[in-house]
GUTOR-81048 format. One record per residue (C-alpha): residue number from 1; residue in one letter; y, x, z. Coordinates in nm, 4 decimals, decimal comma, m for minus. Each point is the difference from the previous one (the first is absolute). Example, Ala and Ser with C-alpha at 12.3 -4.5 7.8 and 13.67 -1.06 7.14 Angstrom:
2
R  resi  resn         v         u         w
R     1     A   m0,4500    1,2300    0,7800
R     2     S    0,3440    0,1370   m0,0660
This chain:
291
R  resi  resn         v         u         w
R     1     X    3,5118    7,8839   13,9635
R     2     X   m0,0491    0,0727   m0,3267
R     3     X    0,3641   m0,0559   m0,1252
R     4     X    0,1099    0,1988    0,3155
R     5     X   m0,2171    0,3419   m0,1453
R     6     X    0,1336   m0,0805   m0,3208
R     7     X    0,3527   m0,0088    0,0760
R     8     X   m0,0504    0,3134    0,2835
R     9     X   m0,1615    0,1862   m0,2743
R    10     X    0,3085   m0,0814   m0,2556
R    11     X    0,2201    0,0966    0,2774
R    12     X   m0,2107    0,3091    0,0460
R    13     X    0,0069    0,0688   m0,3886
R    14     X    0,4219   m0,0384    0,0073
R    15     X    0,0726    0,2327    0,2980
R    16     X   m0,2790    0,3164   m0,1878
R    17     X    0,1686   m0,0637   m0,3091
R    18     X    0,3587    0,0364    0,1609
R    19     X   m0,0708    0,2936    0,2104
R    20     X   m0,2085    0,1506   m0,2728
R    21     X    0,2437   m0,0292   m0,2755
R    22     X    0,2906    0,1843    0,2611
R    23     X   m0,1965    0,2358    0,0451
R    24     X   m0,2182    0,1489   m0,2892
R    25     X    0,2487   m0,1628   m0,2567
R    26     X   m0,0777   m0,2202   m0,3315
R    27     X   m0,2126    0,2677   m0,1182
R    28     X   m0,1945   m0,0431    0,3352
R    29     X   m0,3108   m0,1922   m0,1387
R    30     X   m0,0766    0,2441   m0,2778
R    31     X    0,0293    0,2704    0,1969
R    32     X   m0,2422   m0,1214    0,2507
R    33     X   m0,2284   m0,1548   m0,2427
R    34     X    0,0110    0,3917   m0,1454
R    35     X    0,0250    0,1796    0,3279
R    36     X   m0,2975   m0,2162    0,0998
R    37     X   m0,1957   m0,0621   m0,2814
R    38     X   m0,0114    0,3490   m0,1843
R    39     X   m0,4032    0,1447    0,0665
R    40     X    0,0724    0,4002    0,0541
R    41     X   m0,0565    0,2166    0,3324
R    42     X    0,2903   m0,0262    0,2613
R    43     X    0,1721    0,2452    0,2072
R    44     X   m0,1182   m0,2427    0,2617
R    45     X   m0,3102   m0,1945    0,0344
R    46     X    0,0141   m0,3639    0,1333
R    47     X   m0,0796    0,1425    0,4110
R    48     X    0,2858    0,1963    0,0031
R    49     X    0,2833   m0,0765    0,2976
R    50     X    0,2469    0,0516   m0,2249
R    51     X   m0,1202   m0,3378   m0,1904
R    52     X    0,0315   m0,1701    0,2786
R    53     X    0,3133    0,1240    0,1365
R    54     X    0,1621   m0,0674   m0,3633
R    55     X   m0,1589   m0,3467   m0,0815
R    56     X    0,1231   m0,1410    0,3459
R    57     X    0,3655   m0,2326    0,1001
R    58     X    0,0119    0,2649    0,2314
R    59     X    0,2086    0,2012   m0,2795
R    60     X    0,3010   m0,2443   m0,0266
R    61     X    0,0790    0,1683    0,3333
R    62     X   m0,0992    0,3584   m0,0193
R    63     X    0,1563    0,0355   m0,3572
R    64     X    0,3404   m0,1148    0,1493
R    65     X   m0,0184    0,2355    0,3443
R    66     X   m0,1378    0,2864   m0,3021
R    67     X    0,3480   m0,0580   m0,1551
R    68     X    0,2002   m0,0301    0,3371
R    69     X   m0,1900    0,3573    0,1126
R    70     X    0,0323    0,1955   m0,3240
R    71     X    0,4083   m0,0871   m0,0238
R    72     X    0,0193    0,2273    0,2788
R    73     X   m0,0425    0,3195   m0,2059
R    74     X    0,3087    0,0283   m0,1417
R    75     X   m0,1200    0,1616   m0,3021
R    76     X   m0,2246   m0,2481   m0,0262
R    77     X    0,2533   m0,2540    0,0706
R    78     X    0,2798    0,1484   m0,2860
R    79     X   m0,2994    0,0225   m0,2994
R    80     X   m0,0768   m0,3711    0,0722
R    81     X    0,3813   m0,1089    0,0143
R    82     X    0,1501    0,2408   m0,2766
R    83     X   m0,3355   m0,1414   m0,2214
R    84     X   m0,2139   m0,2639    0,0835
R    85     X    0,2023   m0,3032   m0,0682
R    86     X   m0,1602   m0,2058    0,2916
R    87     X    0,2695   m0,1654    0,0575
R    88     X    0,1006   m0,1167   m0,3435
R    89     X   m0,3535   m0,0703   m0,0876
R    90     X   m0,2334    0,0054    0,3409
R    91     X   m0,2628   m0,2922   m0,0994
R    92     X   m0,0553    0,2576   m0,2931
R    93     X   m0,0282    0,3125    0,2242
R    94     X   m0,2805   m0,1531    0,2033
R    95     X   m0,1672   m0,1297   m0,2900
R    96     X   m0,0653    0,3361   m0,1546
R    97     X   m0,0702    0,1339    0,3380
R    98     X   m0,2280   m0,2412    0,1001
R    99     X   m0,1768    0,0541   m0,3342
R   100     X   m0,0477    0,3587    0,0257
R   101     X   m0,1337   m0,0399    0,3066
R   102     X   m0,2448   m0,2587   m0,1344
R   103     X   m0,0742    0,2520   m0,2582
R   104     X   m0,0850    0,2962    0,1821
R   105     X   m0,2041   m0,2323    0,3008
R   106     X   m0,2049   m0,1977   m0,2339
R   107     X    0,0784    0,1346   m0,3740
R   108     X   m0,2253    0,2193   m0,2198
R   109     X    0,0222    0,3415    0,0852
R   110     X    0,1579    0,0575   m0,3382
R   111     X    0,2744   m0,2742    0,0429
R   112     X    0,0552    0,1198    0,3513
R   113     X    0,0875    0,3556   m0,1541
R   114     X    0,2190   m0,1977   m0,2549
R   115     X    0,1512   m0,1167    0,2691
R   116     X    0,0514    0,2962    0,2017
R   117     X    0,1030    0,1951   m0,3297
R   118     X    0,2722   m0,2580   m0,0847
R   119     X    0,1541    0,0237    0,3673
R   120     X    0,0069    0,3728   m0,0167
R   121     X    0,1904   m0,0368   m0,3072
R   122     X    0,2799   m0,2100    0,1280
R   123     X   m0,0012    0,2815    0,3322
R   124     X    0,0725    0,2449   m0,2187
R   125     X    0,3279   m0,1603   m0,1545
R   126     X    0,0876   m0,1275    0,3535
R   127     X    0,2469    0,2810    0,1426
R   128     X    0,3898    0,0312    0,1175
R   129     X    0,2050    0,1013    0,3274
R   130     X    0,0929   m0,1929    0,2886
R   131     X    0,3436   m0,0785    0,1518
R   132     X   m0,0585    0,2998    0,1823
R   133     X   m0,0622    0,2202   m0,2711
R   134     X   m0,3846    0,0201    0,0385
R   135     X   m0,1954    0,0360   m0,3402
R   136     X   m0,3368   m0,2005   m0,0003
R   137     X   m0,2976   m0,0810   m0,2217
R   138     X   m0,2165   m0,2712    0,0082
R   139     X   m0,2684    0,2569   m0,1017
R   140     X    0,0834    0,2145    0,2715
R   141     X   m0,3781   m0,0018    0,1870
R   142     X    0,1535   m0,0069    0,3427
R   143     X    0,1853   m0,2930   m0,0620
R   144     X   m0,2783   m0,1895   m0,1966
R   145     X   m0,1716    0,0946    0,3164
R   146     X    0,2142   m0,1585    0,2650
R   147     X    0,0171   m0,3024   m0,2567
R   148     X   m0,4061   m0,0157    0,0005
R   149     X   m0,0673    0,0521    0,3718
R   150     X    0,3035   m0,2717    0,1254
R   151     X   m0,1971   m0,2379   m0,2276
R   152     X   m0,3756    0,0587    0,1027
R   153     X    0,1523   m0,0081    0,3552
R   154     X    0,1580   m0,3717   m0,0115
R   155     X   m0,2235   m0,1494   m0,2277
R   156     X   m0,3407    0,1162    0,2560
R   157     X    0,1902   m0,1099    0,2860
R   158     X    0,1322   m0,3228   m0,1405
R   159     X   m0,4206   m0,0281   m0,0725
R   160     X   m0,0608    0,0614    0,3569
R   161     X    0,2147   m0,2742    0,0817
R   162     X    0,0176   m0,2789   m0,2276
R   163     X   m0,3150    0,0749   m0,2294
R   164     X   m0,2849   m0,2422   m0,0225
R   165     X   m0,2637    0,3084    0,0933
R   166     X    0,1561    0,2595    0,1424
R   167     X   m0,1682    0,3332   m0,0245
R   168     X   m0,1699    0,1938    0,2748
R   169     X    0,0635    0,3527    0,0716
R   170     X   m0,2083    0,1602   m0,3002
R   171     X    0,1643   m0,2410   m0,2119
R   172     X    0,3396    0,0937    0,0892
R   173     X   m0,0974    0,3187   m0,0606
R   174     X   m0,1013   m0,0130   m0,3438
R   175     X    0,2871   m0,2216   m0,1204
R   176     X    0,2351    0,2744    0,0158
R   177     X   m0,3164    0,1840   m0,1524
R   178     X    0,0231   m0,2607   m0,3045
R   179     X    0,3765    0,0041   m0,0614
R   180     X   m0,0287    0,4135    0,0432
R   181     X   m0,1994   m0,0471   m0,3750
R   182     X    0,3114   m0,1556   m0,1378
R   183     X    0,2553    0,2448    0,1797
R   184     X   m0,1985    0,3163   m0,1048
R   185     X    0,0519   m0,2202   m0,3671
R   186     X    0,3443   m0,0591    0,0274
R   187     X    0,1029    0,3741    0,1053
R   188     X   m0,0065    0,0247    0,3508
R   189     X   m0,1598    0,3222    0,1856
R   190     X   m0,2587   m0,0242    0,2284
R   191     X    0,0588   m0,3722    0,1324
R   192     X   m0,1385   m0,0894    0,3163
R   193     X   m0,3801   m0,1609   m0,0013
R   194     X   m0,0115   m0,1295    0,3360
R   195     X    0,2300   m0,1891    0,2761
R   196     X    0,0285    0,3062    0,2311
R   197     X    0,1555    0,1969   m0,3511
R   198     X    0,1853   m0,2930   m0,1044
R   199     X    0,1996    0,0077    0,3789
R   200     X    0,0565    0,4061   m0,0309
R   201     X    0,1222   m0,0942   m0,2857
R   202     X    0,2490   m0,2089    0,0470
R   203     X    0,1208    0,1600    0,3176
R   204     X    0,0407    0,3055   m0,1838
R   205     X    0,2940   m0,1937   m0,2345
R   206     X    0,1538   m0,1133    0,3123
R   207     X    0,3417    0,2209    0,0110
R   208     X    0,0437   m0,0607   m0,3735
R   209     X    0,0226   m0,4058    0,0576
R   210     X    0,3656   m0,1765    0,0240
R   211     X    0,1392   m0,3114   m0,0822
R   212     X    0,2311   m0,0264   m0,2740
R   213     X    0,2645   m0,2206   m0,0510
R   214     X   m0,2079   m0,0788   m0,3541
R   215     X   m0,3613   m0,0179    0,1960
R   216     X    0,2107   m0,2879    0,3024
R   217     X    0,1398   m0,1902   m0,3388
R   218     X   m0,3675   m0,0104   m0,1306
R   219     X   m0,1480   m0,1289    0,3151
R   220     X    0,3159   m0,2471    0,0083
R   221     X   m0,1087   m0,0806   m0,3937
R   222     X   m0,3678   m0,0708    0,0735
R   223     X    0,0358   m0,1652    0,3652
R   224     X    0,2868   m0,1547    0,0297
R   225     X    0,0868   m0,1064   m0,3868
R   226     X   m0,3455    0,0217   m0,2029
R   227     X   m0,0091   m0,2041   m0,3337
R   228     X   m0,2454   m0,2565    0,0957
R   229     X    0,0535   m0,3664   m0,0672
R   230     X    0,1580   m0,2027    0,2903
R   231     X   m0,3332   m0,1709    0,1036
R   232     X   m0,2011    0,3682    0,0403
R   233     X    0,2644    0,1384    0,1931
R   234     X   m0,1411   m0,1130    0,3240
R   235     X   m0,3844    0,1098   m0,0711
R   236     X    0,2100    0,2916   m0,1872
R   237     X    0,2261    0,1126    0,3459
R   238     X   m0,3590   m0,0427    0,2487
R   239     X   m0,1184    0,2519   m0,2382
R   240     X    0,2989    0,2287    0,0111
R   241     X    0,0264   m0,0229    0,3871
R   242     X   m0,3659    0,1119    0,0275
R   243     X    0,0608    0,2919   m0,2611
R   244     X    0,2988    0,1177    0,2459
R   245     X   m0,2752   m0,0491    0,2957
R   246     X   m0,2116    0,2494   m0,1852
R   247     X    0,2284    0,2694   m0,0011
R   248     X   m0,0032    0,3121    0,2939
R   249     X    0,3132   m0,0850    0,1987
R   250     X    0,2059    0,2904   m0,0914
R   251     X   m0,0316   m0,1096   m0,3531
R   252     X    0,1278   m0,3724    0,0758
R   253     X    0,2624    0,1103    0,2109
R   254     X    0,1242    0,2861   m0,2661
R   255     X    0,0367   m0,3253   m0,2450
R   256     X    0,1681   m0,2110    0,2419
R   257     X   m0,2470   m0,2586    0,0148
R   258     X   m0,0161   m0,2306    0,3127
R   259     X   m0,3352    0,0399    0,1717
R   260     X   m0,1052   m0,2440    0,3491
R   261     X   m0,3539    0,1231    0,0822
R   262     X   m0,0910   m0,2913    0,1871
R   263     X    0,1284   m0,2413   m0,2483
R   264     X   m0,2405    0,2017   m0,2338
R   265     X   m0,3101   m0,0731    0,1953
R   266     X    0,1107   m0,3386    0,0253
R   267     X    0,1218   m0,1264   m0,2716
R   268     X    0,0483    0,2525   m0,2768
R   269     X   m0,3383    0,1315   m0,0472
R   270     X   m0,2191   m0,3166   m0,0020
R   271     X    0,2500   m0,1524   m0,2030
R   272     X   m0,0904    0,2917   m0,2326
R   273     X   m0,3956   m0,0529    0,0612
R   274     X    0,0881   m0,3691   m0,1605
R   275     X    0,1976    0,0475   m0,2777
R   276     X   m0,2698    0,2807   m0,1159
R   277     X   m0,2638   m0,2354    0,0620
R   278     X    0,1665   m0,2509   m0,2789
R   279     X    0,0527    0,2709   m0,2123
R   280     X   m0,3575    0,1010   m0,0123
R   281     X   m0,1278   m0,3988   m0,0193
R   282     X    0,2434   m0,0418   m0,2652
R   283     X   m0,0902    0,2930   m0,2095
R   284     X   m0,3392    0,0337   m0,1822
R   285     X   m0,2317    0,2916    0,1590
R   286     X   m0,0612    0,2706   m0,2763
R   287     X   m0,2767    0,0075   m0,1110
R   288     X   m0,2893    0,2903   m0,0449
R   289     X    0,0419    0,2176   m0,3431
R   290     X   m0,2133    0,0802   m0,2252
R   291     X   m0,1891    0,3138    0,0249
């Protein structure tokens, strides 16, 4: 029995260090050591949702339906395409997004204004025209605005779905609460604080949404052709179809992406609920910060 724990825990051990290294990068275990380990007040203290919401496997799948959603501005869509270099460099992408949001969730309040300061920075050099002949600005605050409320939107309800604990009602509530602190920081105007604002919201950017041929090549980049080694891409596409399952059906259907809902109650979603749950045995919980 013994042997068995050993070589489960090794196993355990290999898969964190794989998923962990994708994801935060080889500067990961600093970071968290100093994301983690530096004493200072927070913007959040340790029973805030949005701790829980951003320290769960859940966020595999909300971050991709975040990316799937937010193509759909085509604004949005041309300052990521025209600038980003995802697809040229997308492990690196993720890593400094997924370490600014480590930052700002469970940084010092100082290093999550470093944070927020450095990302304004790059906004303000991110700007050019569509194919259309559109001018836009990453700093423009209605577009940082659609960006911020298509993410708190996919990554609560891939929480709801897939998370270890989801929230109850109040909970929900002040999650988009929480990541309206970091909006206000990053630029945007009067960001919604509750679920009820968070669906005006979104309905309100409704007529301004299309599909691009560049947003249906991204989706086609990250579903269909991600860079993931050849034994992840199975765990890798049962993510992917769940992040599509996420999505309001106008949006899936604007990207041209294949939807069954009974196979999705089926199969498709606790396929999802599994592949999260090795995720989050896999990877170590974080753990409380210093005050």
């Amino acid at each position: 029995m013994g042997l068995l724990t050993e070589g489960g825990s090794a196993l355990r051990d290999r898969i964190g260090r794989a998923i962990f290294f994708r994801v935060a990068g080889p500067d990961g275990p600093d970071n968290r050591a100093r994301i983690h380990g530096t004493p200072g007040p927070r913007w959040f203290g340790p029973d805030r949702p949005v701790r829980r919401v951003h320290g769960d496997a859940s966020m595999f799948i909300g971050g991709l339906s975040a990316l799937l959603l937010q193509s759909l501005h085509p604004l949005a869509m041309a300052a990521v395409a025209g600038h980003s270099g995802f697809r040229g460099d997308p492990w690196g992408r993720l890593q400094r997004t997924s370490t600014f949001l480590a930052t700002t969730t469970y940084g010092t309040a100082d290093s999550a204004q470093r944070a927020v300061d450095r990302v304004r920075a790059v906004h303000e050099t991110v700007r050019g025209t569509t194919a259309e002949g559109e001018e836009y600005r990453a700093s423009d605050p209605r577009l940082l605005c659609w960006v911020h409320i298509a993410e708190v939107d996919m990554f609560l309800r891939a929480h709801q779905r897939y998370g270890a604990r989801p929230l109850d009602d109040e909970g929900c509530d002040a999650y988009v609460a929480d990541m309206a602190r970091v909006a206000t920081a990053l630029g945007v105007p009067d960001p919604p604080v509750d679920r009820a604002g968070l669906a005006e919201r979104l309905a309100a950017y409704r007529a301004e949404l299309r599909a691009t041929p560049e947003a249906r090549s991204t989706a086609r980049f990250l579903l269909l052709n991600p860079p993931v080694p050849l034994l992840a891409r199975v765990p890798y596409g049962v993510l992917a179809a769940n992040a599509v399952s996420l999505l309001p059906g106008w949006a899936s259907r604007a990207l041209w992406l294949p939807r069954i809902p009974p196979a999705e109650d089926v199969c498709v979603r606790p396929l999802g609920t599994a592949v999260t749950s090795v995720i989050r045995w896999a990877l170590p919980p974080t753990r409380d910060t210093p005050a």
